[in-house]
LUMSEDO-840545 format. One record per residue: residue number from 0; residue in three letters; chain; x, y, z negated of N, C-alpha, C, O in turn. Coordinates in Angstrom, 2 decimals. Example, Ala and Ser with C-alpha at 12.3 -4.5 7.8 and 13.67 -1.06 7.14 Angstrom:
<atoms>
ATOM   n res chain    n.c1    n.c2    n.c3   ca.c1   ca.c2   ca.c3    c.c1    c.c2    c.c3    o.c1    o.c2    o.c3
ATOM   0 ALA     A   13.19   -5.69   -7.80   12.30   -4.50   -7.80   13.20   -3.30   -7.80   14.24   -3.32   -8.46
ATOM   1 SER     A   12.85   -2.25   -7.08   13.67   -1.06   -7.14   12.90    0.03   -7.87   13.41    1.14   -8.04
</atoms>
This chain:
<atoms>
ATOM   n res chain    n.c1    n.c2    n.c3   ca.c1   ca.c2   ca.c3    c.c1    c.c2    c.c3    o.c1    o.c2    o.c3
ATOM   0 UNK     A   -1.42   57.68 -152.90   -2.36   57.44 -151.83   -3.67   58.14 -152.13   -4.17   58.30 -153.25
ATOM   1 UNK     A   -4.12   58.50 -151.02   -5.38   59.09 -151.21   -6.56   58.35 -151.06   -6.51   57.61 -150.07
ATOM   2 UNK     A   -7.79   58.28 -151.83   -8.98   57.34 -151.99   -9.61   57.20 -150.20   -9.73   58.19 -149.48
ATOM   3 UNK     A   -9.91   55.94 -149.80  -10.82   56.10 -148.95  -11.84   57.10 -148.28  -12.64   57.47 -149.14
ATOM   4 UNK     A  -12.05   57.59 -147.22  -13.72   58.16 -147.36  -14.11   57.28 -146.55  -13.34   56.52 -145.98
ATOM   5 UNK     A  -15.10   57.28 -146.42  -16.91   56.77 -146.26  -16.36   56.33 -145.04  -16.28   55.10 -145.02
ATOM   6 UNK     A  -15.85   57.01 -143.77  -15.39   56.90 -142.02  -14.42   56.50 -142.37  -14.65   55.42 -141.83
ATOM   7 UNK     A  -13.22   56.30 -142.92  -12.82   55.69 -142.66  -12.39   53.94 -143.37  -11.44   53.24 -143.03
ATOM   8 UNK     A  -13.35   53.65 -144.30  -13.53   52.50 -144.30  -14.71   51.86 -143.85  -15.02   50.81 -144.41
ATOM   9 UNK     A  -15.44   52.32 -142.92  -16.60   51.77 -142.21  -15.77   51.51 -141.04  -16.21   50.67 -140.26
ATOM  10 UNK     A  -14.28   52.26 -140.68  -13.82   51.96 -139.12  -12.98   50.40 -139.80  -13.28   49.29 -139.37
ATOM  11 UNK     A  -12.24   50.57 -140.57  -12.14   49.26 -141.58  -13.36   48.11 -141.77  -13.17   46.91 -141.57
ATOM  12 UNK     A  -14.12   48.44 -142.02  -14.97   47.33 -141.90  -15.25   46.82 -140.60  -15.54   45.62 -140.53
ATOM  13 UNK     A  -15.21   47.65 -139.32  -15.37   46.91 -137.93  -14.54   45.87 -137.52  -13.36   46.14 -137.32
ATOM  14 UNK     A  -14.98   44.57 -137.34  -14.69   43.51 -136.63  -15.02   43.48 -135.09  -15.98   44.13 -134.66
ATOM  15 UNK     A  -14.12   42.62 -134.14  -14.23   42.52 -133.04  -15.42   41.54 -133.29  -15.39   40.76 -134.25
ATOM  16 UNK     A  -16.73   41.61 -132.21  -17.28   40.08 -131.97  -16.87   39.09 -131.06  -16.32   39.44 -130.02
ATOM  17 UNK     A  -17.13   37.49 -131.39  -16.95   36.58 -130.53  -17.56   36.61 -129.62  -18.73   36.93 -129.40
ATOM  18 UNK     A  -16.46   36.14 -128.78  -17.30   36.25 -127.27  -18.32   35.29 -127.05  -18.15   34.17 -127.54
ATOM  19 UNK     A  -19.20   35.48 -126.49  -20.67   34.51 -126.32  -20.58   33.42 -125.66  -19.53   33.21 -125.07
ATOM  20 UNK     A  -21.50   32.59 -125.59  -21.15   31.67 -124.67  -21.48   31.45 -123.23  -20.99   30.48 -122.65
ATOM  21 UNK     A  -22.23   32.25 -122.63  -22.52   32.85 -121.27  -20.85   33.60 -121.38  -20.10   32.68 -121.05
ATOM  22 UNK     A  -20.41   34.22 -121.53  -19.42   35.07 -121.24  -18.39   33.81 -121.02  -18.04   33.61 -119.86
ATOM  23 UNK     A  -17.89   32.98 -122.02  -16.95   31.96 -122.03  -16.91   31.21 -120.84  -15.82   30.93 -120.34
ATOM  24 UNK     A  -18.37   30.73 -120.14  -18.29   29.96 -119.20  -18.71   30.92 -117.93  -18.93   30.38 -116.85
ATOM  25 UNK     A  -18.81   32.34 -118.07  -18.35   32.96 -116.72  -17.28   33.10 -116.37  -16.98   33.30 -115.19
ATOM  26 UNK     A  -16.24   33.02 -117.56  -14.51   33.61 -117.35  -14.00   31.87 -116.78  -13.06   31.84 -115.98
ATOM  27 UNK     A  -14.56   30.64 -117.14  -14.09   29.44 -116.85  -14.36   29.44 -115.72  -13.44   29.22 -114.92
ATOM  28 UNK     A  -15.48   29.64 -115.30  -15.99   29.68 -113.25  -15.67   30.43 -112.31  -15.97   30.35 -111.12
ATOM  29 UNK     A  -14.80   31.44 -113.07  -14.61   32.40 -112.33  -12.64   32.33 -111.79  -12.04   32.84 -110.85
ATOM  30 UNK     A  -12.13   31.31 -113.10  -10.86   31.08 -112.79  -10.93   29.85 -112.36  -10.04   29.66 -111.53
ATOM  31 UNK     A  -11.75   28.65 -112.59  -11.97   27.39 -111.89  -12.17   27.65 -110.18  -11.79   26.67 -109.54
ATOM  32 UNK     A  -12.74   28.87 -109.26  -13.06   29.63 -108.43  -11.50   30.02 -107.93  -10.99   29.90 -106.82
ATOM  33 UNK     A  -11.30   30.21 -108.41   -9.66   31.46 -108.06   -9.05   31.08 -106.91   -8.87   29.87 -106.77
ATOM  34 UNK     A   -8.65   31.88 -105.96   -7.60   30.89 -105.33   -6.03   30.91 -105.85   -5.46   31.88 -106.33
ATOM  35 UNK     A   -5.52   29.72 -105.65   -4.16   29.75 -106.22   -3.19   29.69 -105.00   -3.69   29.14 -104.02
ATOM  36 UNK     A   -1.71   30.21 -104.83   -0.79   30.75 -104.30   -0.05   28.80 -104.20    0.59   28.24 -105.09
ATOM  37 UNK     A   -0.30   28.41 -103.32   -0.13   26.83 -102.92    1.66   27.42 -102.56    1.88   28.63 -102.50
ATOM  38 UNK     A    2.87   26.33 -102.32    3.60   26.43 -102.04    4.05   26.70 -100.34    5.03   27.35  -99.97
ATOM  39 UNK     A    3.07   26.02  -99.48    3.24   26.89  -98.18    2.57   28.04  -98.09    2.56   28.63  -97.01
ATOM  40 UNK     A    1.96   28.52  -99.08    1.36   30.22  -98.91    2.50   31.18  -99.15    2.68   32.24  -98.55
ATOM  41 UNK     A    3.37   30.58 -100.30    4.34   31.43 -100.86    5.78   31.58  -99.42    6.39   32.55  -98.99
ATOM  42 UNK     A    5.84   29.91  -99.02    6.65   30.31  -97.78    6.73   31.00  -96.91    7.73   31.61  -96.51
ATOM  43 UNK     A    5.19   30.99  -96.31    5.10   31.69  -94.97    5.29   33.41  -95.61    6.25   34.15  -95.42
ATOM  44 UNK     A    4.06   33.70  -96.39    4.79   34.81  -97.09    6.20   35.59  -96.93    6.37   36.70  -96.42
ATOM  45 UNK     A    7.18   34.70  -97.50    8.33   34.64  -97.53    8.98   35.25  -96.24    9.40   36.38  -96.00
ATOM  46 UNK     A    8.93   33.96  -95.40    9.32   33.98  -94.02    8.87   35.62  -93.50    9.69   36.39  -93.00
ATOM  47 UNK     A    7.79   35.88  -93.66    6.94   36.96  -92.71    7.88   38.33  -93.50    8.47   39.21  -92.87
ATOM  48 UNK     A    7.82   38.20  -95.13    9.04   39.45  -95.15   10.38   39.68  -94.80   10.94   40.71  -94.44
ATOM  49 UNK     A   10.94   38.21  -95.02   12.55   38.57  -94.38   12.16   38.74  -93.01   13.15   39.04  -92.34
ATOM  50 UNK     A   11.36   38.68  -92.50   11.16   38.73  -90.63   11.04   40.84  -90.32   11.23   41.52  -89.31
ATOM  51 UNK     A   10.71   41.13  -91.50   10.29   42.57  -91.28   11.17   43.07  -91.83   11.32   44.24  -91.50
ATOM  52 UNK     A   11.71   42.78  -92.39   13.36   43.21  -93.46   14.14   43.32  -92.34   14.69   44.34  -91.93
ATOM  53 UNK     A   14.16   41.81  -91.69   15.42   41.95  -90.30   14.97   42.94  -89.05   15.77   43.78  -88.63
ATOM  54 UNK     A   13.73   42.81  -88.51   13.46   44.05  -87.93   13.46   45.51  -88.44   13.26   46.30  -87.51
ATOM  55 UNK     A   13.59   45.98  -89.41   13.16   47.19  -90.09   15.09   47.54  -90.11   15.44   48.71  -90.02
ATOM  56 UNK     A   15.99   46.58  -90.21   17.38   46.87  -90.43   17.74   47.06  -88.81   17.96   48.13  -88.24
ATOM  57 UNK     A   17.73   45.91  -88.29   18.31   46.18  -86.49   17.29   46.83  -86.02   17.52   46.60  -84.83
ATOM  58 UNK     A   16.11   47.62  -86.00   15.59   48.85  -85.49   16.25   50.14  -85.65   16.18   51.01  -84.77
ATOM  59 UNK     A   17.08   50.35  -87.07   17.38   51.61  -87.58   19.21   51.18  -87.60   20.06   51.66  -88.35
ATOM  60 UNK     A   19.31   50.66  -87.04   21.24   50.82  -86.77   21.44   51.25  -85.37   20.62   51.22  -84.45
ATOM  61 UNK     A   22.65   51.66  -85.37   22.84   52.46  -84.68   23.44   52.15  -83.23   24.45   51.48  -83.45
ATOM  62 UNK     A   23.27   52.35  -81.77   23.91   51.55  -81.15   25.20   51.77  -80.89   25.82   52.81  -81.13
ATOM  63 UNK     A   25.80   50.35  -80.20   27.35   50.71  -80.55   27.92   51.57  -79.54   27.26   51.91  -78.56
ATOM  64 UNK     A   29.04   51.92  -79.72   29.29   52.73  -79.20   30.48   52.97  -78.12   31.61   52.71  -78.54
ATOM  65 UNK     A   30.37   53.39  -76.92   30.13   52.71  -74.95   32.13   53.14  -75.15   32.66   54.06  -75.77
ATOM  66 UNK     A   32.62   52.23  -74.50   34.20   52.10  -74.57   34.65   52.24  -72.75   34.52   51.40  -71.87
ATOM  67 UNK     A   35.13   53.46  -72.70   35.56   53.76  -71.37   36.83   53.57  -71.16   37.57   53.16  -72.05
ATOM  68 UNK     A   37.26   53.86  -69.87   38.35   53.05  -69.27   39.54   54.13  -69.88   39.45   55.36  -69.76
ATOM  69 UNK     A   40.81   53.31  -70.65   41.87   54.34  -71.18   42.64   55.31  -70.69   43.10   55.27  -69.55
ATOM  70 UNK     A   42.84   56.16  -71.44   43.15   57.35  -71.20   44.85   56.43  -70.75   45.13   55.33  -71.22
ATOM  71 UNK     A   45.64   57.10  -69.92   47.07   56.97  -69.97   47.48   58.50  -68.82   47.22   59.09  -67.77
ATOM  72 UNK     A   48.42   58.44  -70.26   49.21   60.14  -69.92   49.89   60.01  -68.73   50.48   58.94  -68.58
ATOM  73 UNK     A   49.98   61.00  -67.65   50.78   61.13  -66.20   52.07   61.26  -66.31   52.58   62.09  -67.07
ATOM  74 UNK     A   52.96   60.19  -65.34   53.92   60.34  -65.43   54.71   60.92  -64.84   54.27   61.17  -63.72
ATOM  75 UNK     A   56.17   61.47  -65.06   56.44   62.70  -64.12   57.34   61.78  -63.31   57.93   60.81  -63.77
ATOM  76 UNK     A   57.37   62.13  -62.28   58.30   61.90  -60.72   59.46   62.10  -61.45   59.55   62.81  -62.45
ATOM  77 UNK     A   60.57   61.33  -60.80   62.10   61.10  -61.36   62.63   62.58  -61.23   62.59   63.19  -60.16
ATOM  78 UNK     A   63.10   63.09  -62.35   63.92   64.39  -62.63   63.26   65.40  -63.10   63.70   66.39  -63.70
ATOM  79 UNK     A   62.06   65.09  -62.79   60.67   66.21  -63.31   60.67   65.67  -64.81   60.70   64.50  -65.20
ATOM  80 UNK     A   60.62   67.18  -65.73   60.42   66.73  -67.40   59.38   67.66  -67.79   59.24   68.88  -67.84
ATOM  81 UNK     A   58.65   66.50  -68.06   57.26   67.38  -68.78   57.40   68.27  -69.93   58.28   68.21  -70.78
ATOM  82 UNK     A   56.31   69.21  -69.86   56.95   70.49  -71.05   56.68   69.50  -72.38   56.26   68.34  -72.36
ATOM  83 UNK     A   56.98   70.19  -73.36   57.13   69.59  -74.99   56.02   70.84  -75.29   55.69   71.86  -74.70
ATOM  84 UNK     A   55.58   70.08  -76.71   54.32   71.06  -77.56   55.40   72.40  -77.92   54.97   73.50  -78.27
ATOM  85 UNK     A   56.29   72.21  -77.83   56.96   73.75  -78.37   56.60   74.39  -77.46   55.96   75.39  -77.78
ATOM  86 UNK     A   56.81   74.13  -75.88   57.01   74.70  -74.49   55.77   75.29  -74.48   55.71   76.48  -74.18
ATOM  87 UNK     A   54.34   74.41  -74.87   53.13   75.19  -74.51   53.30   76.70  -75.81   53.07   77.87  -75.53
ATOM  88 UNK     A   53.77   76.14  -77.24   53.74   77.14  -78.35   54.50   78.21  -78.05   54.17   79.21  -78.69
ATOM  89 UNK     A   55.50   78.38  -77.23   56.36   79.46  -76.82   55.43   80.21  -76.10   54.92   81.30  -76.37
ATOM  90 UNK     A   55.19   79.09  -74.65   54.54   79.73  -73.68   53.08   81.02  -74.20   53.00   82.23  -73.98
ATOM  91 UNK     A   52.13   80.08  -74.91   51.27   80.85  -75.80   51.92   81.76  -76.72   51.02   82.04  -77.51
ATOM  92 UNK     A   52.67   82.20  -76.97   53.13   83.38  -78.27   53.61   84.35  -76.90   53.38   85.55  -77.03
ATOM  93 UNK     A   54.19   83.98  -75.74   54.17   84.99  -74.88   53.01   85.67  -74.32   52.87   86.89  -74.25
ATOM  94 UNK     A   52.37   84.96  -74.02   50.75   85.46  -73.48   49.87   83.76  -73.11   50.38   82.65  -72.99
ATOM  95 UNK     A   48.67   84.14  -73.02   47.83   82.97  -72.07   48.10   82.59  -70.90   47.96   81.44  -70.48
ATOM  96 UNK     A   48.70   83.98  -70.00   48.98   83.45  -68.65   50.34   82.73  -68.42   50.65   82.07  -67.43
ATOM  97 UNK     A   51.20   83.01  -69.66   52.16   82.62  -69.73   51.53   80.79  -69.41   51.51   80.12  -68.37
ATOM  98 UNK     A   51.10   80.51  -70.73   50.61   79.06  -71.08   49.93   78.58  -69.72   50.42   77.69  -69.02
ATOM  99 UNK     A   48.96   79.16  -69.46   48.71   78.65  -67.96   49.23   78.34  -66.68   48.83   77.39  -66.01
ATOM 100 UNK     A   50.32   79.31  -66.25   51.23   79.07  -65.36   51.81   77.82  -65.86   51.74   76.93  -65.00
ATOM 101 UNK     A   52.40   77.42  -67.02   53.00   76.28  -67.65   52.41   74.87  -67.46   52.93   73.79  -67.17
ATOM 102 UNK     A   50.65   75.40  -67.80   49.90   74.16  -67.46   49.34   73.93  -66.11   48.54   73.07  -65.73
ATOM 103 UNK     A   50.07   75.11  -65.32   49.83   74.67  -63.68   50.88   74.18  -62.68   50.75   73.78  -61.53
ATOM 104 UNK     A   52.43   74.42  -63.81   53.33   73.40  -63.08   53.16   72.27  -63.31   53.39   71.45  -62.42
ATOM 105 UNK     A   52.71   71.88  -64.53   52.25   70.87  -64.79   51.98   69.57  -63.86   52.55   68.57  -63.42
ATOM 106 UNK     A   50.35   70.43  -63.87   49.75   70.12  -62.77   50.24   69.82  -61.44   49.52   69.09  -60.77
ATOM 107 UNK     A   51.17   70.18  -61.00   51.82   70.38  -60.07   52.82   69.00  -59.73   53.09   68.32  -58.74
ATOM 108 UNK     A   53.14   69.04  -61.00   53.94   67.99  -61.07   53.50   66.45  -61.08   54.12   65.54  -60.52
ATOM 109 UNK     A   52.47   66.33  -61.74   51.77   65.08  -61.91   51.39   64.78  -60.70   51.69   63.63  -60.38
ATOM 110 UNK     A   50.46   65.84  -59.36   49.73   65.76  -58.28   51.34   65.37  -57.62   51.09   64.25  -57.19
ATOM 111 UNK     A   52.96   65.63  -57.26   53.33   65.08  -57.25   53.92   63.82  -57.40   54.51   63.09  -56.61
ATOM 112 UNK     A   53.63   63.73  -58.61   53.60   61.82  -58.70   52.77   60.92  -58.51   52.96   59.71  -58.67
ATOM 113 UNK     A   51.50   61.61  -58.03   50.62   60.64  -57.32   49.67   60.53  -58.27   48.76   59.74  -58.01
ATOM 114 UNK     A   49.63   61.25  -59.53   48.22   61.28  -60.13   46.86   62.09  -59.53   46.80   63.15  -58.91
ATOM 115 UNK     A   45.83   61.20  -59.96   44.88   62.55  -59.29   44.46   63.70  -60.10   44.36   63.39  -61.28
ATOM 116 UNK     A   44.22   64.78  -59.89   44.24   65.54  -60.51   43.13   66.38  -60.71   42.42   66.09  -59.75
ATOM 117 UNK     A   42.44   67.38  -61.46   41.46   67.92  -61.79   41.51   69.50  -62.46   42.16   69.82  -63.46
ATOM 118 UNK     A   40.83   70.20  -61.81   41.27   71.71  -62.52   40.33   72.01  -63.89   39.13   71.95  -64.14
ATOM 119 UNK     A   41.39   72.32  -64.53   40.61   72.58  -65.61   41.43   74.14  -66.17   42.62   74.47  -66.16
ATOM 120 UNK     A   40.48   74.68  -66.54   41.14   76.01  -67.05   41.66   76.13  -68.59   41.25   75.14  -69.20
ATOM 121 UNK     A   42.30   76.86  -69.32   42.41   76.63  -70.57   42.11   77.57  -71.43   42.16   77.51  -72.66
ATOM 122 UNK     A   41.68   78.71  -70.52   41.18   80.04  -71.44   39.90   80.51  -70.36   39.75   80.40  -69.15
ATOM 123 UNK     A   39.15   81.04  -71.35   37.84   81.76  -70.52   38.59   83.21  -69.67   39.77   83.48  -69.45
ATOM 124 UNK     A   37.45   83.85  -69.39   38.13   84.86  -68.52   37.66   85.44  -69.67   36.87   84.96  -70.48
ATOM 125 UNK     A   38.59   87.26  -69.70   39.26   87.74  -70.73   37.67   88.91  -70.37   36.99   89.27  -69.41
ATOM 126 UNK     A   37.76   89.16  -72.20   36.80   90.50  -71.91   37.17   91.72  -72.56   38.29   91.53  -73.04
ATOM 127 UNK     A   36.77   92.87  -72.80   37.19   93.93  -73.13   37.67   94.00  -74.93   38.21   94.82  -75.68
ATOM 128 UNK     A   37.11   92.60  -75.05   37.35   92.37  -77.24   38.72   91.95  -77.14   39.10   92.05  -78.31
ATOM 129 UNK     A   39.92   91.44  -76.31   40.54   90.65  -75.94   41.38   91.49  -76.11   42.56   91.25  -75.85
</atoms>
């Protein structure tokens, strides 16, 4: 070990002082003063955050979501047979217009059985990239 110097046993010799007695009886008046957290302070408290918890959750969810009237597939008039997914996959490996004519007997057929019906196209019109 190495001998003392001078600084640092003078920081060694420093003691904390006692606190005075003006000081003692400002810290007593000042917590005798205090207000304290009573048990209906802590409730309402309480109450007022789960109240902002539950608004802060059902503000930010999402609304539900709107249930329309079901889809049900058209049925074909007695002897009429609707094409099969191969029928459209053939039809398409022949051409688009192929597939379309296909999906306009379709059509054809359903507006025969008394469905109502709606035009819808299934390919854009063709452009020179095509």
């Amino acid at each position: 070990m190495t001998p003392d110097t001078s600084f640092e046993g003078e920081l060694r010799a420093l003691r904390p002082r006692s606190p005075s007695p003006a000081l003692r009886r400002g810290v007593a008046r000042h917590l005798a003063g205090a207000p304290r957290w009573s048990a209906r302070g802590a409730l309402v408290g309480g109450l007022a955050a789960a109240g902002l918890l539950a608004a802060a959750v059902v503000w930010q969810s999402p609304p539900p979501p709107r249930v329309g009237p079901p889809i049900v597939p058209p049925v074909a008039a007695a002897g009429d047979q609707l094409p099969t997914l191969q029928a459209y996959r053939r039809a398409l490996a022949r051409s688009p217009d192929a597939l379309e004519a296909l999906l306009d007997e379709q059509a054809r057929q359903t507006a025969r059985a008394g469905a109502q019906v709606r035009s819808v196209r299934a390919f854009l019109a063709r452009t020179a990239d095509f």
